[in-house]
VOGU-3710 file (C-alpha; in Angstrom, 3 decimals, decimal comma):
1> xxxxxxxxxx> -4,608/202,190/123,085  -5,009/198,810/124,818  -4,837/199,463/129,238  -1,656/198,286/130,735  -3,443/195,991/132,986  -5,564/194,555/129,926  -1,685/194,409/128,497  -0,715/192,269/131,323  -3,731/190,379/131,463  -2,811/188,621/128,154
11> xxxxxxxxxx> 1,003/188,514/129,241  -0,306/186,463/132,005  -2,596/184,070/129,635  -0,313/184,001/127,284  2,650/182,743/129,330  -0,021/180,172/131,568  -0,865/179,090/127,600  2,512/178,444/126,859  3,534/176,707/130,113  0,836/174,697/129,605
21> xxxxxxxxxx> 1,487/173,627/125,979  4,614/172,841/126,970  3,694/170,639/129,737  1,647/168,983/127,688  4,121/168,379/124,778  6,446/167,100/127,923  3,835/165,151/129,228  3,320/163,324/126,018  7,147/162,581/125,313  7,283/160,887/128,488
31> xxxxxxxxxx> 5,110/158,955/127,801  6,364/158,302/124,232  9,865/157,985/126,143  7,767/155,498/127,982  5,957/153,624/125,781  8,972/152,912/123,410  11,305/151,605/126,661  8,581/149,122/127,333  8,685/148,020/123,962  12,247/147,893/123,970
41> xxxxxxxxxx> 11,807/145,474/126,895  9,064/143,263/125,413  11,226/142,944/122,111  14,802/141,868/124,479  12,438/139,760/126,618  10,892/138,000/124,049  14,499/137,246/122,291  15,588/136,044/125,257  12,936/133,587/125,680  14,072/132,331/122,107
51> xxxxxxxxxx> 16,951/131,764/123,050  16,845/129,714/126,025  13,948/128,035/124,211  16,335/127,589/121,481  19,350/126,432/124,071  16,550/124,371/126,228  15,587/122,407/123,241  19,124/122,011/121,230  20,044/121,722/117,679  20,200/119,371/114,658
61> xxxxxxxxxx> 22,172/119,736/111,475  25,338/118,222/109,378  28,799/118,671/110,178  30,852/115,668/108,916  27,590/113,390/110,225  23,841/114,162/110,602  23,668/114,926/114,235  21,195/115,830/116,692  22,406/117,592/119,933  21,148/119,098/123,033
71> xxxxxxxxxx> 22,298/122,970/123,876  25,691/121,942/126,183  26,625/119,210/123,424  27,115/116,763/126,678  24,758/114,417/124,851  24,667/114,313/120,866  23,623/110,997/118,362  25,397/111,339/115,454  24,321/108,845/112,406  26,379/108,219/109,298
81> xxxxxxxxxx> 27,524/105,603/106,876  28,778/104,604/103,233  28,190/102,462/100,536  29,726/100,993/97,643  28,470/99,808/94,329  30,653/97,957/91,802  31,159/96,499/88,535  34,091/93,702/88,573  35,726/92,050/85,193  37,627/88,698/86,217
91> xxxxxxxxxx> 39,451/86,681/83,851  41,475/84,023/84,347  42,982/81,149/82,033  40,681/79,166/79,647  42,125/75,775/80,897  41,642/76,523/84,285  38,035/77,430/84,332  34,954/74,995/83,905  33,591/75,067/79,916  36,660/77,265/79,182
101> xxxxxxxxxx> 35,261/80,208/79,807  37,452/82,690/80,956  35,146/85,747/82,325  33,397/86,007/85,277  31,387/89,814/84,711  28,894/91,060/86,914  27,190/93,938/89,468  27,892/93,674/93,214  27,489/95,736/96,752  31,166/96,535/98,040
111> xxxxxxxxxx> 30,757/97,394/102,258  26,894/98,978/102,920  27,710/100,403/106,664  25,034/102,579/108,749  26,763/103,548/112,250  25,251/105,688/114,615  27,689/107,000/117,179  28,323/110,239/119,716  28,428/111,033/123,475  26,381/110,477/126,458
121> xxxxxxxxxx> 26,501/113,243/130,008  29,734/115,223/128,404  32,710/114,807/125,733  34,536/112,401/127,975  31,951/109,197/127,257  31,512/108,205/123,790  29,914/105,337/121,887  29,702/103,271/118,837  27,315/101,108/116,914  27,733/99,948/113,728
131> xxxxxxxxxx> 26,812/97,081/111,188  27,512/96,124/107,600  24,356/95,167/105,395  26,967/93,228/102,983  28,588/91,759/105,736  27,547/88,430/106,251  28,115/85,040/104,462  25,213/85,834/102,147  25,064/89,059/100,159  22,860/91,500/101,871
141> xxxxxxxxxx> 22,566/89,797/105,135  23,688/92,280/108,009  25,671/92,047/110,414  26,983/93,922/113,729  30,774/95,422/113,084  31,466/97,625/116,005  29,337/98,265/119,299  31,313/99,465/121,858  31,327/102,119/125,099  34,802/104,407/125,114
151> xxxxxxxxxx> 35,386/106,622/128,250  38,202/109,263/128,204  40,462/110,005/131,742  42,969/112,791/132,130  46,258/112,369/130,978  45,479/111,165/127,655  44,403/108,035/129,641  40,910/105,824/127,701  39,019/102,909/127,949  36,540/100,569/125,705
161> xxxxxxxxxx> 34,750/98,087/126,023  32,066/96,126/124,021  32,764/94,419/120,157  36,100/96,548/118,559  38,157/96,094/115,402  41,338/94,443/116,967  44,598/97,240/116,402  46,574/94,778/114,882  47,286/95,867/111,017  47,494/99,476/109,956
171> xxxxxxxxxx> 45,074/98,876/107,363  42,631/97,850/109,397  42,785/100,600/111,911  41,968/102,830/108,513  38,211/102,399/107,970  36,918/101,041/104,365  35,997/104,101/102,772  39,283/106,241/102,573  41,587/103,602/101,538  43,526/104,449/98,754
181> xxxxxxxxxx> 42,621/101,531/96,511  39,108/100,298/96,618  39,940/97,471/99,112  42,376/96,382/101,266  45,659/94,385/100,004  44,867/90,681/99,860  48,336/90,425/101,878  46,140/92,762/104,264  42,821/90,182/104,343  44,881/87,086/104,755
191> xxxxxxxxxx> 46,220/88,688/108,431  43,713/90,695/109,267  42,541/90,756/112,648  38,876/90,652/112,082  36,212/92,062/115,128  36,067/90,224/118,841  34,664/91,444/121,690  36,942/92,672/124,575  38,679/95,315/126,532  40,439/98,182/125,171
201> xxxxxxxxxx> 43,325/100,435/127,178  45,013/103,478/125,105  47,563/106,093/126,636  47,680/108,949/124,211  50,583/111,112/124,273  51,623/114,353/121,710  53,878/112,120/119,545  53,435/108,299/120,885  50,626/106,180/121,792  49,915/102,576/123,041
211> xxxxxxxxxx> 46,583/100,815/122,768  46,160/96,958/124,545  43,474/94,412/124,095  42,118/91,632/126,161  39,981/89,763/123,878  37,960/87,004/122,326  40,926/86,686/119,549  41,394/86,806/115,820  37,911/86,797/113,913  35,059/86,349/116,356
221> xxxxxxxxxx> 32,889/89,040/115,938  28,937/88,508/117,715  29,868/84,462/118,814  28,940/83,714/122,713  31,283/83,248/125,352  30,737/79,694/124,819  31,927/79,422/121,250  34,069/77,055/120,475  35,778/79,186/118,194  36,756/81,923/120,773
231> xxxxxxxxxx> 40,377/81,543/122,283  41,029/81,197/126,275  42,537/84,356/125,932  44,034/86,700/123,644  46,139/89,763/123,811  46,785/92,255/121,551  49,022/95,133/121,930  50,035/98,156/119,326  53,070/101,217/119,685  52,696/104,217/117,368
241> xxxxxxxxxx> 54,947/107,205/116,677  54,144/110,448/115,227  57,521/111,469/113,937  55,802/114,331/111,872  52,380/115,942/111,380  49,819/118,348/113,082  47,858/115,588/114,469  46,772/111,940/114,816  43,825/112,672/112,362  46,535/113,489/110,002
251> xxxxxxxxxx> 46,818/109,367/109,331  42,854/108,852/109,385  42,901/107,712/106,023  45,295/106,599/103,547  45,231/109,819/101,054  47,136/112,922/101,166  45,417/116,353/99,770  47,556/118,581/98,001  46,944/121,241/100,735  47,728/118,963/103,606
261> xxxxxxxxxx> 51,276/118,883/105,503  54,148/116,390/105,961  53,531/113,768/108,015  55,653/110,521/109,310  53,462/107,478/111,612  55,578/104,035/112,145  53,867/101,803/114,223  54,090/97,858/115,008  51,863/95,625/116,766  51,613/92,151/118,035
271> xxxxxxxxxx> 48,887/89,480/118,667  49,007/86,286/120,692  45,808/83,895/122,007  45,777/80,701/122,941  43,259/77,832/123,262  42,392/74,399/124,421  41,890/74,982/128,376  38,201/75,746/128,287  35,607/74,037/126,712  35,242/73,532/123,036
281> xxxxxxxxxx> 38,298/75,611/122,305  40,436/74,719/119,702  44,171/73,298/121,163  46,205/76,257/119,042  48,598/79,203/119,791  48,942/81,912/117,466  51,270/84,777/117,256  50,664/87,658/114,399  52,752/90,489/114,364  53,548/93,561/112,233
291> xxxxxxxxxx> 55,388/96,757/111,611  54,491/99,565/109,394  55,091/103,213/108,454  52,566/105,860/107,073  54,280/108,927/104,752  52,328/111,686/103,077  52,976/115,177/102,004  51,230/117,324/99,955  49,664/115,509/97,346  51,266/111,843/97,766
301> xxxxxxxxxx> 51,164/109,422/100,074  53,481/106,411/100,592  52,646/103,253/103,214  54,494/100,367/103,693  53,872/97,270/105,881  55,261/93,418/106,734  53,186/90,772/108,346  53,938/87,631/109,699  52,033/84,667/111,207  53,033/81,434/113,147
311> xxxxxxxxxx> 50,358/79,219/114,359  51,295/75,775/116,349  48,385/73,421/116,875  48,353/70,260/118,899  49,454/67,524/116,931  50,573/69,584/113,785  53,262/71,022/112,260  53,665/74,743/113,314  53,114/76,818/110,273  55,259/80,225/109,285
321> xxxxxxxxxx> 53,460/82,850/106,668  54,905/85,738/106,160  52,997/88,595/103,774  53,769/92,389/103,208  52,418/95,596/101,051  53,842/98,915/99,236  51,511/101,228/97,840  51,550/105,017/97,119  49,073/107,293/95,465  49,762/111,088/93,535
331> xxxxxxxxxx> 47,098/113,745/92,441  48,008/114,755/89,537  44,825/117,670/89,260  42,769/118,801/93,061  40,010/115,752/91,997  42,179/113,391/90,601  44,693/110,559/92,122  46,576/107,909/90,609  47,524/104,780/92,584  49,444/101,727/92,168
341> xxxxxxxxxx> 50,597/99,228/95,161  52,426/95,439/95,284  51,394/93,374/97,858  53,007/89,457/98,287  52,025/86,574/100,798  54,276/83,980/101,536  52,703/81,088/102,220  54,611/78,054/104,776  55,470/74,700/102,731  54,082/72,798/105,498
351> xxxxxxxxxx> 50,519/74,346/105,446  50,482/74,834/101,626  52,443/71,792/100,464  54,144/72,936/96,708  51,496/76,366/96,214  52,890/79,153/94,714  53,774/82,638/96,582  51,391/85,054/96,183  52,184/88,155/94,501  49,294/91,008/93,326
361> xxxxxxxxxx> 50,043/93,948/91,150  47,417/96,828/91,449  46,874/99,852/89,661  44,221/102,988/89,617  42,801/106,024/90,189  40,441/107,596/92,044  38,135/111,015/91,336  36,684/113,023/94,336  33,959/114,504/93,175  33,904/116,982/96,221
371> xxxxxxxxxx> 37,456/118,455/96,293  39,342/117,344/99,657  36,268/115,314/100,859  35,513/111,194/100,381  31,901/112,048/100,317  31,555/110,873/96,716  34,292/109,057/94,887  34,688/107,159/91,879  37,535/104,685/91,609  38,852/102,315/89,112
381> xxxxxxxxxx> 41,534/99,902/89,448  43,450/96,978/87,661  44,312/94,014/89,665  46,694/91,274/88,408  47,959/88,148/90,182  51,246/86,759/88,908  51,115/83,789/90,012  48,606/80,751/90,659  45,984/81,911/93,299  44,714/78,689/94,287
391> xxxxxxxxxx> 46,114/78,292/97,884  44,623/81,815/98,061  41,368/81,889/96,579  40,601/79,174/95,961  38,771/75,645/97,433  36,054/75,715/99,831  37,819/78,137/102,445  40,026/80,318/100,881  42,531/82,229/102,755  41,207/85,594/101,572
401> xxxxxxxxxx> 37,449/86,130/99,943  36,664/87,391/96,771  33,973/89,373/97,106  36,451/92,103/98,676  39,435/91,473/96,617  37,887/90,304/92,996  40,191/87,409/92,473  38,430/84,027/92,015  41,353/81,653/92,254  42,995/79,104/89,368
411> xxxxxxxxxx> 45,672/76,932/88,743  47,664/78,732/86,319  49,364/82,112/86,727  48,071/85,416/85,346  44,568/86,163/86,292  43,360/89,333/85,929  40,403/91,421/87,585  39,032/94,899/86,615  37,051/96,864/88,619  34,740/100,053/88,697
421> xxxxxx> 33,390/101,175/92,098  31,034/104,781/93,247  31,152/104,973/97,171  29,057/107,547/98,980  29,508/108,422/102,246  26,996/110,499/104,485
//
């Protein structure tokens, strides 16, 4: 039999064993414990230097435009643009063209825009740059649309400055590539207000806003301040009400999705400039003015719009033309839209001794190839002229050009012009 104090001998080791053991085992948890709470730390200190790296150094991608941004978004470039590619069928009376031949067929560049645009030190400063390789006299040649510096107050309160689209016409103020047709009325081109270069003031309200321009006048896009064909002044000034709709980017564009809401804009707008006090101005005064109204709902669209134009120069007759446009567009599947609008000018006896009126029937459709987006779009459209389009198109400066409109201009009525046309936009 084993002594007691051999018994408690090996109690005591025993229990010194254990103890030990077990400070050991604790010993090596806290360290584990340790060991994975530093790691813990390297792994949250490590994401957080990727993501102020990430926030330090910003962030590119697409979201309606390719952008590039830094981390606040007080300072983002955004670059985007569109162009069109057609096929155009004209045909117009036998006796009225030279050799009697009565087609005119052929491949042509619609509008080829690049713009970059965004903000500079915060939302409230924004900017605009923008030019048209189709735009010039030649085909091809480019030339500067829009460049222009806009800064935003409180109160719904803006300013711009620099080379802006004048807000005269309603069609105008909608950019080429979300018209509903493939190009703007010719009643449209013959009053349209063109680019100039000058001072922009808009107050901005929920349903109402008022925009006023002190500017080069009507068509005089990139000239110098010495150009003869600048005005001494001009002044433009629009009203528009927002009778119904969620917002003004509602009336963007001239098509209605069928998911979109009601909406109501009527709007008018006049221009006046006058010349002849400074040098190498022309001695003329010239008043354009127009009212309009903007309808869609959910799946149609209507717009309707009347233009007029007097013009008194020295030592001529003053000169009335009068113009004005329906047109209205239905989707009759989520991709497809049909189209059809009438647009008339009326052109002043004195200015256009014994020429006809003008009057243009056109008809079409139009297939988004992205649902709800004009990304990629495929139109096709009719375009007939009732009567003789010589005072219009025709001669050696016609009253509205026919690269944008197709129409090539003859004495007798009827001429007809066909067109196919694939936009992209990006």
């Amino acid at each position: 039999m084993m002594h007691r104090s051999t018994i408690g001998r090996f109690a005591a080791a025993s229990l010194a064993a254990v103890c030990g053991l077990a400070a050991t085992a604790s010993a090596q948890n806290a360290n584990l414990d340790r060991d994975r709470a530093y790691a813990a730390e390297m792994v949250a200190d490590a994401a957080g230097r990727g993501s102020a790296l990430q926030s330090s150094v910003g962030a590119a991608g697409y979201d309606r435009f390719f952008y590039m941004s830094d981390a606040t978004g007080a300072n983002r470039l955004n670059i985007g643009g569109f162009a069109q590619f057609r096929f155009t069928v004209n045909s117009r009376d036998d006796d009225a063209t030279p050799g009697d031949d009565s087609l005119t067929t052929g491949f042509s560049n619609g509008a080829i825009k690049v713009a970059m645009s965004g903000n500079v030190g915060g939302q409230d400063t924004t900017f605009r740059v923008r030019g048209n390789f189709n735009g010039g006299s030649s085909p091809g040649a480019f030339t500067l649309d829009e460049a222009w510096v806009k800064h935003a107050f409180e109160g719904g309160w803006s300013i711009r400055g620099g080379q802006v689209r004048l807000p005269l016409l309603r069609e105008f103020i909608v950019e080429d590539r979300v018209q509903l047709a493939m190009d703007r009325s010719v009643a449209g081109w013959a009053f349209g207000p063109g680019f100039s270069q000058g001072v922009e003031v808009e107050y901005r309200a929920e349903s109402f806003r008022v925009v006023g321009v002190i500017s080069d006048g009507l068509r005089t896009a990139n000239t110098p301040f010495t150009s003869g064909a600048e005005a001494d002044f001009a002044l433009t000034g629009r009203v528009e009400a927002k009778i119904a709709g969620v917002d003004w980017k509602r009336f963007d564009d001239f098509t209605s999705w069928r998911t979109q809401d009601f909406g109501l804009l009527l709007g008018g707008a006049v221009h006046y400039q006058s010349g002849g006090e400074t040098v190498g101005t022309a001695d003329v005064d010239t008043l354009v003015y127009t009212i309009d109204a903007q309808v869609e709902g959910a799946g149609w669209n209507g717009f309707a719009a009347f233009y007029g134009s007097t013009v008194d120069a020295d030592g001529g007759a003053d000169t009335d033309t009068f113009g004005g446009v329906l047109q209205a567009g239905v989707f009759i599947s989520d991709q497809t839209e049909l189209f059809g609008r009438l647009d008339a000018i009326w052109l002043d006896d004195d200015a256009f001794a014994d020429a006809d009126d003008s009057y243009i029937v056109t008809a079409g459709a139009n297939y988004y190839m992205i649902p709800e987006s004009h990304a990629v779009k495929l139109t096709g459209e009719v375009g007939w002229a009732l009567e003789s389009t010589d005072a219009v198109f025709g001669g050696t400066s016609p009253l509205v050009s026919n690269q944008a409109t197709g129409f090539l201009g003859q004495s007798e009525d009827n001429e007809l012009v066909f067109r196919v046309q694939v936009q992209v936009s990006f």
